[in-house]
N, C-alpha and C positions, 0 to 999 in steps of 0.2 A: 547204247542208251547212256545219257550221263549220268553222276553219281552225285546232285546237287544236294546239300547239306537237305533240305526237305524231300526230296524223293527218299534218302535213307533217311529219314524219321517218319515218314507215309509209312514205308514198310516194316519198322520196327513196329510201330502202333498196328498194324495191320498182320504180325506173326503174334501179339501177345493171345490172341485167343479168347478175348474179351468180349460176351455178349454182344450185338451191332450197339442196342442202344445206351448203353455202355462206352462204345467204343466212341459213337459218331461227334459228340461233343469237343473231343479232344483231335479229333482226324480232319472234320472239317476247314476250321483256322489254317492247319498243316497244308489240306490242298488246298487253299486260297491262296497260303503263298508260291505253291508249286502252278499253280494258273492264278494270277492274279484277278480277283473278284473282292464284291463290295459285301457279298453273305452269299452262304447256299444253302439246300436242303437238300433230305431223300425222303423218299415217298416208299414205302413198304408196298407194293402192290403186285397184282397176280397179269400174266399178259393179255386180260383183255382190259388194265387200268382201272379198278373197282382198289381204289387205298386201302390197306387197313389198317394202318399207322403212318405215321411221319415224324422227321425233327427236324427243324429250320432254325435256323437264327434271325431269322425274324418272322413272326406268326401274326396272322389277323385275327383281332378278335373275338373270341366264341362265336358273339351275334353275325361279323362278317364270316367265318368262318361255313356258318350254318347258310347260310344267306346265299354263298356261293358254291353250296353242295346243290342250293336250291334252282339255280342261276344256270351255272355254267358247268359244275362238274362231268354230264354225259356228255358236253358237245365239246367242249375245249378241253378238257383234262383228257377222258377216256380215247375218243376218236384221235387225236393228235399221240396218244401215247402207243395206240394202236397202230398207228402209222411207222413208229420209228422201231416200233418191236419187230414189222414185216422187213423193215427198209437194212440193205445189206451195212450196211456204218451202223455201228452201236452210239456215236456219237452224232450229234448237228449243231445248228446254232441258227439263232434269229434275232433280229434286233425291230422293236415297235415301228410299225409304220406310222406314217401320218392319219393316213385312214382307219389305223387301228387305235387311235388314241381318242375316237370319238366313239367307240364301243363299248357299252358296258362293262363290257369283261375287263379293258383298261381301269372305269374308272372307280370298278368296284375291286379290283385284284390287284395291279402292275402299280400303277398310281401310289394308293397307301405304303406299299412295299420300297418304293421309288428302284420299279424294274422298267427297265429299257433294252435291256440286251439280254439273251441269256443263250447260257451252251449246256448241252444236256447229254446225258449217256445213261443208256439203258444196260443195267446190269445183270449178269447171270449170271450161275453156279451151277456147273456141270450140265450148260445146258438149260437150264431151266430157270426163266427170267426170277429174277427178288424185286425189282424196283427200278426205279429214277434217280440218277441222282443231276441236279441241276444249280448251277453257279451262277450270276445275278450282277449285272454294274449297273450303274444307275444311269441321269439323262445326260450330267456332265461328263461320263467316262464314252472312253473308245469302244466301239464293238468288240466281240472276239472274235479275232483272227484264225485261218488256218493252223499256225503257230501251237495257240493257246489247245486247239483240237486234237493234235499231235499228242501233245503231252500228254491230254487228259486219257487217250488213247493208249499211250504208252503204259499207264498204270490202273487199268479197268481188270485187269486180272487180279492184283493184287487185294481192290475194291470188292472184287466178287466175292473172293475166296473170305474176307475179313467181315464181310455184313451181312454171309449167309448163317456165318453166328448165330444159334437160335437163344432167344433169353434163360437164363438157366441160376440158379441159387446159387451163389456166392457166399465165399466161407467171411465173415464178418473182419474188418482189418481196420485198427485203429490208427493205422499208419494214413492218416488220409490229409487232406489241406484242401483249404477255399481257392476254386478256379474262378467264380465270378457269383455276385451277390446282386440282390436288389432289396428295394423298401417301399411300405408302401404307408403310409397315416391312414387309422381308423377312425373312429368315434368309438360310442361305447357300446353299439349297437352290431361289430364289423364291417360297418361300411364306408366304403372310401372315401377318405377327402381328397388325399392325392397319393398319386401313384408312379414309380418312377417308369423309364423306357422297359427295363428287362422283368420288372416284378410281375405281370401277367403273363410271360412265357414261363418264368422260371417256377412260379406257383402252379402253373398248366401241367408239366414236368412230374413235379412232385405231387400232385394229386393224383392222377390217371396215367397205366402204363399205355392206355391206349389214346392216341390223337390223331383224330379222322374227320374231316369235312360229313358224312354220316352221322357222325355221334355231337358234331359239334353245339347240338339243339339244345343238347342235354346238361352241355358244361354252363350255359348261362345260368342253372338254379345252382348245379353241383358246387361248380368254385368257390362261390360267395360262403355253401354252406363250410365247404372243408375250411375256408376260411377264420370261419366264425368259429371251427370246430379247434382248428389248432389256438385262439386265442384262448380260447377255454380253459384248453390245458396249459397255457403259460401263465394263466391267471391265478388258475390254482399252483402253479409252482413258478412265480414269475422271476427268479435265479436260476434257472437253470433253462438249458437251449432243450429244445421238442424235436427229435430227430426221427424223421420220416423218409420211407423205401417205397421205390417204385421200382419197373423196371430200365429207368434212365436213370438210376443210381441212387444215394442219400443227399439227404435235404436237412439242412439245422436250420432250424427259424427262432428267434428272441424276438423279446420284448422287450420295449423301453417307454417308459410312461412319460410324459409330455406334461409340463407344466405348462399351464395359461392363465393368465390374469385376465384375459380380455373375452375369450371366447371358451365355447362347451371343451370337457376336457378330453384329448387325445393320447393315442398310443400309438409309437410306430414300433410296425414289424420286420422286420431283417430276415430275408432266405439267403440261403448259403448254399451253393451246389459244390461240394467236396469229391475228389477225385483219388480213385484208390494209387495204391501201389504201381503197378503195373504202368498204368499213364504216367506215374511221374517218375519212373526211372526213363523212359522212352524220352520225354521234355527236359528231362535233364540233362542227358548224353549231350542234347541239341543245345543247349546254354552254353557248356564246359566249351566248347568250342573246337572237340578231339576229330578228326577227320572221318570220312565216312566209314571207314572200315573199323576206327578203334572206336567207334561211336556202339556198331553193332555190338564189337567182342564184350567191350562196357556194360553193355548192356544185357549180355549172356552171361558175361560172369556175377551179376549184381543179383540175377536170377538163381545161380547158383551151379551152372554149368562146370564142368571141369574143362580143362582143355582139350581133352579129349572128345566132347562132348561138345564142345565149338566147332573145334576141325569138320567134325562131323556135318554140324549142321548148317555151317558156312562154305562145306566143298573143298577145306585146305586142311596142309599137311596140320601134321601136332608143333612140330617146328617152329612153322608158321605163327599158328596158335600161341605159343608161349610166347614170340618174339613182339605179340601184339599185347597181351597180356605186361610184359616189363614198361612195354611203353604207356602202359596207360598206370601205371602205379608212378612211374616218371612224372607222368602230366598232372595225375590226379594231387600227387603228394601224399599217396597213401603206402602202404607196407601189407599188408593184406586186403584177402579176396571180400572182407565184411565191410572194409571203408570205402571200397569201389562204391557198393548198394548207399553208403552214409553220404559218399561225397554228391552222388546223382540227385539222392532224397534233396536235400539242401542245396545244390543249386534249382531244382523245380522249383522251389517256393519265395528265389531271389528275383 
């Protein structure tokens, strides 16, 4: 197997031991570059395909989302997922027919998403399925190839062992930094005038730990109100950011008041999805540009490993250990084990 700068950052993100959905935001992008895809998702589900969560990088909807629990979720999701749970490959692939792009389910699902292809792999853990996870090109890209199969094949263990992570309470760490924001213009009532591309997945996120084609019915009244609810409290404190927990991590949303001469007066709001510690030593190794092995040790001493304590958990001598260890205080420019964790923190957020 080879040791491409992203397979060892899959699996550094994939040993930190971080909640799935926690995790999945920051792992996805990683295997997209390790099989190259246009977005993915995973699907939390049990193996007769009944969801009971999801996180995608790109989502439909509420209304479409509901609409297609209504539609097509027991015949196309359930039966098809039921298929590849029996079927001896964990992984497949298909790419839209012509025939298929006159069916519903295209122009209500694939279409909006602008999916054409996609390669999919059914996950387990010890045995016992957790999900879906599924990678997405669009009409202009290539199919996926056998190739693209392989890989994803090659590191389904890793997936398994990292997303069977159950959500669990995390000790609060202000070490954190904005991975991606959106915004969206109110009025004065919270309802939208305009809305960017990621502001109703990233507000989806941070309102509900739970996101399911089942419950989707219920996000058309919910959101608008959590909406209306976090303006409230920006209003009454409108300097300071509103920071909100789900179980897909923290959320800072501001407010910025909107002057108009011409029209009713607006406010736009800003979400902020911040990513802890953890994530950004793992993304930083990968910036620094240290090989794959000084990438891992980096990233064990930054945790706080002793050498002994590498060797250990990497298979190699203490020798070894130390000899990996000089070379990364060499590269880094650093003189102790505290500026390894400073130098990774600070390249994440370049």
């Amino acid at each position: 197997m080879s040791r491409s700068p992203a397979r060892v950052t899959l699996r550094q993100l994939c040993r930190l031991g971080l909640p799935a959905p926690l995790l999945l935001p920051a792992l996805l992008p990683v295997l997209r570059e390790l099989v190259p895809a246009s977005h993915a998702a995973f699907f939390f589900c049990d193996e007769h395909g009944h969801i009971a969560n999801l996180y995608a990088e790109r989502m439909l909807p509420p209304r479409s989302m509901a609409a297609y629990h209504e539609r097509h979720d027991q015949k196309r999701f359930r039966e098809r997922f039921i298929q590849r749970v029996a079927a001896e490959c964990p992984t497949s692939r298909h790419s839209v027919t012509a025939a298929e792009r006159l069916e519903p389910y295209y122009q209500d699902v694939l279409a909006p998403l602008d999916i054409a292809h996609m390669l999919y792999a059914v996950l387990r853990h010890r045995g016992q399925v957790i999900g879906q996870l599924s990678l997405y090109r669009g009409g202009r890209d290539d199919p996926f190839g056998a190739a693209n199969e392989q890989t994803l094949s090659d590191v389904l263990h890793y997936l398994g062992e990292a997303l069977a992570v159950q959500a669990q309470q995390l000790t609060a760490d202000p070490r954190k930094h904005v991975v991606e924001e959106a915004l969206a213009v109110l009025d004065d009532d919270g309802e939208e005038l305009y809305a960017d591309a990621g502001w109703q997945r990233i507000v989806r996120l941070a309102q509900a730990s739970v996101i399911a084609p089942v419950g989707a019915q219920k996000e058309i009244q919910s959101v608008p109100k959590f909406v209306r609810a976090i303006l409230a409290a920006l209003t009454s404190a409108p300097q300071s950011a509103h920071h909100v927990h789900s179980a897909w991590g923290e959320f800072a949303f501001r407010r910025h008041d909107m002057a108009s001469h011409s029209g009713p007066p607006a406010v736009a709001l800003i979400v902020s999805r911040l990513a802890a510690e953890p994530v950004r030593l793992a993304t930083g190794a990968a910036a620094k540009g240290l090989s794959p092995r000084q990438r891992e040790v980096a990233v064990l001493m930054a945790q706080g490993h002793s050498n002994q304590d590498i060797a250990q958990l990497m298979g190699i001598t203490t020798n070894t250990a130390a000899s990996y260890v000089k070379q990364i205080f060499s590269r880094l420019g650093v003189h102790e084990r505290n500026g390894v964790a400073q130098a990774l923190m600070q390249a994440s957020s370049t």
